[in-house]
Residue frames as a rotation matrix with the C-alpha (Angstrom) as fourth column:
UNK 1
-0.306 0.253 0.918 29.17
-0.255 0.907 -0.336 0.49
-0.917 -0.337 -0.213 -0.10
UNK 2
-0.938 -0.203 -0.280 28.53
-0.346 0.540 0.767 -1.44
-0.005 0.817 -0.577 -2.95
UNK 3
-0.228 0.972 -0.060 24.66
-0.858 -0.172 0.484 -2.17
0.460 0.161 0.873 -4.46
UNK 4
-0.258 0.227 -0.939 24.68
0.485 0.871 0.077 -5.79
0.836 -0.435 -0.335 -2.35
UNK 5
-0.689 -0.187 -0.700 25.36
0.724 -0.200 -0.660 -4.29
-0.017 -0.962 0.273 0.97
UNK 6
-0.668 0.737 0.097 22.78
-0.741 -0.671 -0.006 -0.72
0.061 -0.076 0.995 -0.03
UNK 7
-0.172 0.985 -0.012 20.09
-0.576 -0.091 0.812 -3.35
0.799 0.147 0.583 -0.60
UNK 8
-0.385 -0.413 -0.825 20.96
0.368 0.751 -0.548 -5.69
0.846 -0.515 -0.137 2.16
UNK 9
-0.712 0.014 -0.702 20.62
0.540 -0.627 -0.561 -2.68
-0.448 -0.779 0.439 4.86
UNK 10
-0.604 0.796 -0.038 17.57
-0.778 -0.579 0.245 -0.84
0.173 0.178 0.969 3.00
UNK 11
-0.417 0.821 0.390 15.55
-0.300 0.280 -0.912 -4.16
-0.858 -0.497 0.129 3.16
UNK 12
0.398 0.307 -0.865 15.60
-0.784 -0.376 -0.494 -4.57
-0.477 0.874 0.091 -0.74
UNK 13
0.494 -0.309 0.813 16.90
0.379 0.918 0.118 -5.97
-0.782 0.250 0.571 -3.59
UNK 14
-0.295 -0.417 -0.859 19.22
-0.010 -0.898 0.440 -4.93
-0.955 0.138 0.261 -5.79
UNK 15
-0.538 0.450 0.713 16.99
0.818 0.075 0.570 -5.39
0.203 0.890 -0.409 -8.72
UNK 16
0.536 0.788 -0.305 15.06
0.842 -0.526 0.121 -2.72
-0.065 -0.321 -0.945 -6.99
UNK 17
0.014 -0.789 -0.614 18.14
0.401 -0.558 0.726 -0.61
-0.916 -0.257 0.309 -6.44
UNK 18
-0.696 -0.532 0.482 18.39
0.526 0.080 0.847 -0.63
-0.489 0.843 0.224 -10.48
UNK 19
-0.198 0.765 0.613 14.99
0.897 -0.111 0.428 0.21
0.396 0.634 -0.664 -11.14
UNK 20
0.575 0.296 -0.763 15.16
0.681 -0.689 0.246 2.98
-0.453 -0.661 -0.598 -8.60
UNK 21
-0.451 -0.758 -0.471 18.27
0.096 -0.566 0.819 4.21
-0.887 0.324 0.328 -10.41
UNK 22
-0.729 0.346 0.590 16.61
0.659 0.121 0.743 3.80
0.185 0.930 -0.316 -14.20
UNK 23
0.415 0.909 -0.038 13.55
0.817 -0.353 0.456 5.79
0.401 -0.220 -0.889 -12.55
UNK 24
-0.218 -0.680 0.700 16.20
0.050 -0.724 -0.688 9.04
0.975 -0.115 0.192 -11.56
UNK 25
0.677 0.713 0.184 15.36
-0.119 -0.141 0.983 8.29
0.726 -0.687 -0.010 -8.04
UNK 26
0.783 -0.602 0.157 18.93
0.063 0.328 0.943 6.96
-0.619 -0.728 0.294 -6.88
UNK 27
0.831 -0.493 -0.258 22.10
-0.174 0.210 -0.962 7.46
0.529 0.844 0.089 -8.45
UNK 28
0.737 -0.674 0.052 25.09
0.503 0.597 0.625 5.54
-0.453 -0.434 0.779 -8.13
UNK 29
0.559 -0.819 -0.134 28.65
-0.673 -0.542 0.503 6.52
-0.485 -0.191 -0.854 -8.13
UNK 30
0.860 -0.424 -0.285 31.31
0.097 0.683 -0.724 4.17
0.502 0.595 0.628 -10.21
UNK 31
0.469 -0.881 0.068 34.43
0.065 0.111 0.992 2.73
-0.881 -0.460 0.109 -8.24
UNK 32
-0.439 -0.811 -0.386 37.48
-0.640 -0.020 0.768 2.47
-0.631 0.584 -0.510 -10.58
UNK 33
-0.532 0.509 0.677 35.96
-0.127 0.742 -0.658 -0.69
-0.837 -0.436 -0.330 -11.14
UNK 34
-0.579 0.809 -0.104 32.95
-0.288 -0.084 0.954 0.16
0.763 0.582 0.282 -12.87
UNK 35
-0.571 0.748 -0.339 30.77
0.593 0.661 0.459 -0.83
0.567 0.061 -0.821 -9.95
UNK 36
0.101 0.414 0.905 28.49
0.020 -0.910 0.414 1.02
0.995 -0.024 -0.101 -8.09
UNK 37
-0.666 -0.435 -0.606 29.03
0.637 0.093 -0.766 2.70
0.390 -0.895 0.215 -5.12
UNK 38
0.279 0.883 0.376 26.93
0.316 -0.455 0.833 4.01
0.907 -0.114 -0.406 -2.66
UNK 39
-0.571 -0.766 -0.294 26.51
0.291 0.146 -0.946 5.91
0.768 -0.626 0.139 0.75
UNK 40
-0.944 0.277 -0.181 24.90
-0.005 -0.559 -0.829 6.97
-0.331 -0.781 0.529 3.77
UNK 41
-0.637 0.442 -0.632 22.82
-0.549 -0.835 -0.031 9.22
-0.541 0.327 0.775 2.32
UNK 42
-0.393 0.695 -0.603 21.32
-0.641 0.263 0.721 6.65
0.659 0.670 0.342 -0.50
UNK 43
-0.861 0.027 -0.508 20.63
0.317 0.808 -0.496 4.51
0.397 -0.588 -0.705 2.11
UNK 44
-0.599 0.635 -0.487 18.59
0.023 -0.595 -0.803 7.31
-0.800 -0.493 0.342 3.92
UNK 45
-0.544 0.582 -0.605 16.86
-0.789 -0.600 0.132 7.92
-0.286 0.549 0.785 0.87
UNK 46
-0.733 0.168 -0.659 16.33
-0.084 0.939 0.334 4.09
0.675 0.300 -0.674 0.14
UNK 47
-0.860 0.250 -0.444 14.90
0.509 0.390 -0.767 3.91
-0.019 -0.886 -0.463 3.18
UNK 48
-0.531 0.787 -0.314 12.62
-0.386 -0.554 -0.738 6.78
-0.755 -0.271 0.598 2.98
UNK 49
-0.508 0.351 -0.787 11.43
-0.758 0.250 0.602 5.58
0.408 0.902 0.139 -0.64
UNK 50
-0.724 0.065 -0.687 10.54
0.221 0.965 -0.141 2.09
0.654 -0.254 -0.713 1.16
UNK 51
-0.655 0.526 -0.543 8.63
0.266 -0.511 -0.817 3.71
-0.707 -0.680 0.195 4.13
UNK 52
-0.376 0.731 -0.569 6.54
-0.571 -0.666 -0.479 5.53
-0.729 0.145 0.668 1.89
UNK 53
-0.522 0.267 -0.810 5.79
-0.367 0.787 0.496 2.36
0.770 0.557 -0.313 -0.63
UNK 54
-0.915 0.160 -0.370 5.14
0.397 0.519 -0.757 0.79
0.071 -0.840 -0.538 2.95
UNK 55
-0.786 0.499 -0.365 2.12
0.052 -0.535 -0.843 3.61
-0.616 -0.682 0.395 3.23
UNK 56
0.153 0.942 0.299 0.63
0.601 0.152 -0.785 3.53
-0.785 0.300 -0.543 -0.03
UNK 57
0.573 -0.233 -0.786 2.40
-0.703 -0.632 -0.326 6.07
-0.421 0.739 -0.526 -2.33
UNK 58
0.817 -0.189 0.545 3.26
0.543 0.570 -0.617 5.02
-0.194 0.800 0.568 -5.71
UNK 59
0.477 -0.879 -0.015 6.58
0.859 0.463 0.219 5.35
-0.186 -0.117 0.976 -6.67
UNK 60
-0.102 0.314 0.944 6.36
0.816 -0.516 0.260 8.42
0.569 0.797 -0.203 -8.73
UNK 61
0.787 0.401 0.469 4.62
-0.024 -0.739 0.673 10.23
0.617 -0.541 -0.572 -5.20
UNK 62
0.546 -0.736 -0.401 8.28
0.671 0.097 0.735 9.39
-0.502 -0.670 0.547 -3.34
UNK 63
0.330 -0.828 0.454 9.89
0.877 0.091 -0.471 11.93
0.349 0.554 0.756 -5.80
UNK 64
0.459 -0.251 0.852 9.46
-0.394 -0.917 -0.057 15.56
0.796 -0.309 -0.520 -4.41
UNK 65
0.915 -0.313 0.253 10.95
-0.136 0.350 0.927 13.27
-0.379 -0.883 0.278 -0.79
UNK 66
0.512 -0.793 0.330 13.90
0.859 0.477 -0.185 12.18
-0.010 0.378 0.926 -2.70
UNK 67
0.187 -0.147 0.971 14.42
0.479 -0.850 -0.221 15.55
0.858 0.507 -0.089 -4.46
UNK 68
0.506 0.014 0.863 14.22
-0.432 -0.861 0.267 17.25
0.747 -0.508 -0.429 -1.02
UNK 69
0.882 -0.467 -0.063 16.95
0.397 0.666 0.631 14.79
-0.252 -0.582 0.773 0.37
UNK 70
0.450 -0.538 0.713 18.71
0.839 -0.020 -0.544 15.28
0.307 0.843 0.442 -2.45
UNK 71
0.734 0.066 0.676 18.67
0.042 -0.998 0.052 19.32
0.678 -0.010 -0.735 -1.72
UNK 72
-0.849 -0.455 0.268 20.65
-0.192 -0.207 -0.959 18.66
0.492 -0.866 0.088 1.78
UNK 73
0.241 0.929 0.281 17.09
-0.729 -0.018 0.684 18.48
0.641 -0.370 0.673 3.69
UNK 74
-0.759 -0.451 0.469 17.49
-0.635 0.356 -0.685 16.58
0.142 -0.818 -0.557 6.53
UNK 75
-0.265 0.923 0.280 14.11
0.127 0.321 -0.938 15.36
-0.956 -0.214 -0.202 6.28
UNK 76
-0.712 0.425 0.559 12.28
0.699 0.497 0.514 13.87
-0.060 0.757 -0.651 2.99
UNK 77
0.051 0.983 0.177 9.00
0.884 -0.127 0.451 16.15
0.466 0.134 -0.875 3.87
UNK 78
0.139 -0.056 -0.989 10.33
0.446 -0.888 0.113 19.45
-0.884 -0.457 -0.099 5.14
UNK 79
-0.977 -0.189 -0.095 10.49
0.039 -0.605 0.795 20.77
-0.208 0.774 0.599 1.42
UNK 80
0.090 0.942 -0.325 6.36
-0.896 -0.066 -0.439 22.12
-0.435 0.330 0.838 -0.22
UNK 81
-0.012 0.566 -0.824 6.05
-0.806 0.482 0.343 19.57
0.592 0.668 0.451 -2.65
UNK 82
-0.862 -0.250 -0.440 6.58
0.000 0.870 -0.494 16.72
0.506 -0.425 -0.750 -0.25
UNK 83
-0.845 0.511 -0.158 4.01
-0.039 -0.354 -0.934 18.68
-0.533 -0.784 0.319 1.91
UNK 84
-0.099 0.965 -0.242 1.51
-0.884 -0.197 -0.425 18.43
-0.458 0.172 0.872 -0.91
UNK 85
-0.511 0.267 -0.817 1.83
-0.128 0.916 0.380 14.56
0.850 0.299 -0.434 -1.81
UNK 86
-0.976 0.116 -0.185 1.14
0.219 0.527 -0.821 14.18
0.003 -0.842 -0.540 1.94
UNK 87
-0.634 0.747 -0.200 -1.89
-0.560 -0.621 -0.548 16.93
-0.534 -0.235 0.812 1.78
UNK 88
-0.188 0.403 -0.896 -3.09
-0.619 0.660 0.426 14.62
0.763 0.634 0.126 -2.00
UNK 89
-0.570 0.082 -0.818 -2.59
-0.093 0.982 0.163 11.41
0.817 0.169 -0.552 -0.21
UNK 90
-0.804 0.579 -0.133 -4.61
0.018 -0.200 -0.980 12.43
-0.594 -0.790 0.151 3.13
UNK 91
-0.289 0.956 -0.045 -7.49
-0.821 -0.272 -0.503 13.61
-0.493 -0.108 0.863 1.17
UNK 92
-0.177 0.381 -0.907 -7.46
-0.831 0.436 0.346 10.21
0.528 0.815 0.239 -0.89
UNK 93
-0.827 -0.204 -0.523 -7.33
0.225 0.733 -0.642 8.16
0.514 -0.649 -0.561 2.11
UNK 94
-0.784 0.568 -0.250 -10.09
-0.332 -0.724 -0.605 10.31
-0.525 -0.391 0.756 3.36
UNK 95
-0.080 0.549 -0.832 -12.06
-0.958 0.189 0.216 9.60
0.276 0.814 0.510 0.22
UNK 96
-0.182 0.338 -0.923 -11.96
-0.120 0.925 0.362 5.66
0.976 0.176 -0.128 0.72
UNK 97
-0.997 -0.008 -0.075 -12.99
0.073 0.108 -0.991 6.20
0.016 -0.994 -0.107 4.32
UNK 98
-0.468 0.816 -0.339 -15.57
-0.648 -0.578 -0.496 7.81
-0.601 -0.012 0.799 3.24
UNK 99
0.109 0.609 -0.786 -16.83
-0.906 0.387 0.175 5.25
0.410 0.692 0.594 0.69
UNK 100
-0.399 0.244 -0.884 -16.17
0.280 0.950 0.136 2.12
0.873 -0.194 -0.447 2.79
UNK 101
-0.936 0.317 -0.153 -18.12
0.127 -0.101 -0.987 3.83
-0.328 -0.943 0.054 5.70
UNK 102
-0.427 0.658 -0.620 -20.94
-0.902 -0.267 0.338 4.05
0.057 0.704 0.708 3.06
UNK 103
-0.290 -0.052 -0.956 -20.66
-0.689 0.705 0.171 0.88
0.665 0.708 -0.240 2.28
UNK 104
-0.925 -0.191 -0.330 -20.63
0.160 0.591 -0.791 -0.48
0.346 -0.784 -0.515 5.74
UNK 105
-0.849 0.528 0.025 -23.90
-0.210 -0.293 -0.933 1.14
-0.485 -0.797 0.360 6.09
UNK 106
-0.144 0.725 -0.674 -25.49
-0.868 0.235 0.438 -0.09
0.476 0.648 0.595 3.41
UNK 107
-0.508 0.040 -0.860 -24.16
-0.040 0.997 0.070 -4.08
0.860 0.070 -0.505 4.31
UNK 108
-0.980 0.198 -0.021 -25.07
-0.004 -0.125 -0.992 -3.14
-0.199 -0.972 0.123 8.21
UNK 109
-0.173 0.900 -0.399 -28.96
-0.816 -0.358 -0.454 -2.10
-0.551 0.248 0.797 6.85
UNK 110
0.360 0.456 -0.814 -29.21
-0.769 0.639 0.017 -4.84
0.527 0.620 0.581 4.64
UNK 111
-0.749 -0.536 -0.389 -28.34
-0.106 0.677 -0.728 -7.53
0.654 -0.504 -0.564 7.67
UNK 112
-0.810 0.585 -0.050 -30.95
-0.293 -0.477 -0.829 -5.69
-0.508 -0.656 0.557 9.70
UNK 113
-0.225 0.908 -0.353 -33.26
-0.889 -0.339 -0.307 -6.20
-0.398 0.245 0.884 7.18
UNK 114
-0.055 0.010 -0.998 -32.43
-0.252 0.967 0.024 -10.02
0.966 0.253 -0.051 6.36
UNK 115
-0.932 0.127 -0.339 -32.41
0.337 0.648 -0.683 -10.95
0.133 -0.751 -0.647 10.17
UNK 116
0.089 0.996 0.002 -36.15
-0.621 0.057 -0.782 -9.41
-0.779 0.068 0.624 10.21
UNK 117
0.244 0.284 -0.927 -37.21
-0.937 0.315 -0.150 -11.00
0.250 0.905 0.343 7.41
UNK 118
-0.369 -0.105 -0.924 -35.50
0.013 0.993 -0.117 -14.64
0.929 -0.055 -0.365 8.38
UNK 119
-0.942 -0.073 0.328 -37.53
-0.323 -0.064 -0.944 -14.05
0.090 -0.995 0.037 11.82
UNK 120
-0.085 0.768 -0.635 -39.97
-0.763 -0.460 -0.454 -13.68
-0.640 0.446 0.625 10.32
UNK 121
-0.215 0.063 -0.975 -39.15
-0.853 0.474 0.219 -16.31
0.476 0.878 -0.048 7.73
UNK 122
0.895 0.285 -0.343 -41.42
-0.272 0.958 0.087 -20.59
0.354 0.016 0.935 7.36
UNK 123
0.222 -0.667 0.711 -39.17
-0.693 0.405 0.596 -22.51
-0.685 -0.626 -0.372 9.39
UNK 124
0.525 0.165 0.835 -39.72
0.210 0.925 -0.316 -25.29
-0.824 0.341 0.451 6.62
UNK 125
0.960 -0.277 -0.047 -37.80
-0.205 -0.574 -0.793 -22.71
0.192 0.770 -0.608 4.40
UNK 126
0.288 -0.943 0.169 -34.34
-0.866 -0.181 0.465 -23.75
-0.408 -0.281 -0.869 6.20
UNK 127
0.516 -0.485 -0.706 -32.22
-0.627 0.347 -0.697 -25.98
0.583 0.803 -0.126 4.58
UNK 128
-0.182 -0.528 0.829 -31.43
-0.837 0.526 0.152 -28.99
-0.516 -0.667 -0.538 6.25
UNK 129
-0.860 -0.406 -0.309 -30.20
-0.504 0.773 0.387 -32.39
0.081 0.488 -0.869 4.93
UNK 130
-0.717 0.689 0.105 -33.23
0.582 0.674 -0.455 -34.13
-0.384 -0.265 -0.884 6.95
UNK 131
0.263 0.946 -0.188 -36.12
0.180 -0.240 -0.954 -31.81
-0.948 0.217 -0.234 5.22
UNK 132
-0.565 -0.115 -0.817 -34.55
-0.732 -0.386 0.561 -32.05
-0.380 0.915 0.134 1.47
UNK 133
0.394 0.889 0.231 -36.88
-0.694 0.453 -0.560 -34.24
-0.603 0.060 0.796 -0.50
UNK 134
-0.547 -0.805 -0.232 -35.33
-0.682 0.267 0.680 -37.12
-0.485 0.530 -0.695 -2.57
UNK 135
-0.380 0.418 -0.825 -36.22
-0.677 0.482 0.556 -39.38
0.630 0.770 0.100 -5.05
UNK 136
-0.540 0.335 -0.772 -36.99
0.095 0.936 0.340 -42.10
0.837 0.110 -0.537 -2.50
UNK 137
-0.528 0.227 -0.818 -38.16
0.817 -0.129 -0.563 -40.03
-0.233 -0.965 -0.117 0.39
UNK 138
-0.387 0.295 0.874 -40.35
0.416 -0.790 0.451 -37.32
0.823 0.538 0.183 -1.70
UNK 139
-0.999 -0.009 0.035 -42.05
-0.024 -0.559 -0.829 -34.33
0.027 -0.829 0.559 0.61
């Protein structure tokens, strides 16, 4: 198939296609032609590249998946290094769990402590149109 039709059926573009290929992540075949030709296979691998962009891994972390396509693998992530982007990107997902579950307890405490406080708080302290003071209506 030809780089319209690969990006057509991956979901892409074939500016992407190019930059994947410039980035040793996809290589193309040359008809008589000169154009590129593709099959199956890059498709599968397009795909898997996409899927994992889709999850959060920079482009770069899709290479040991490629590479272990590449091999014959049937599967992107049955080869070790694939197994340790996944193991990396778990524990960094982990990490920002772990700091926006912080975080939630800070904003969650500091709510608590503004709805005491505005219970607590001069009614004459709320902001309304009728209790602002103006030049011809002074307080």
């Amino acid at each position: 198939m030809r780089i319209g039709e690969l990006a057509e059926r991956a979901g892409t573009t074939t500016r992407t296609l190019r930059y994947y290929e410039s980035r040793g992540l996809l290589s193309a075949r040359r008809a008589g032609n000169g154009y590129r030709s593709y099959g199956e296979a890059d498709l599968h691998l397009v795909r898997q590249i996409r899927l994992l962009q889709d999850f959060g891994f920079e482009l770069e972390d899709t290479r040991p998946f490629v590479e272990c396509l590449q091999a014959g693998h049937p599967a992107g992530d049955s080869c070790a290094a694939s197994l340790e982007v996944y193991r990396r990107k778990l524990a960094e997902l982990d990490a920002c769990l772990d700091r926006l579950g912080a975080v939630r307890e800070q904003l969650a405490r500091q709510l608590a402590r503004a709805e005491l406080g505005h219970e607590a708080a001069d009614p004459r302290c709320e902001f309304s149109p009728q209790q602002t003071p103006t030049k011809e209506h002074p307080a």
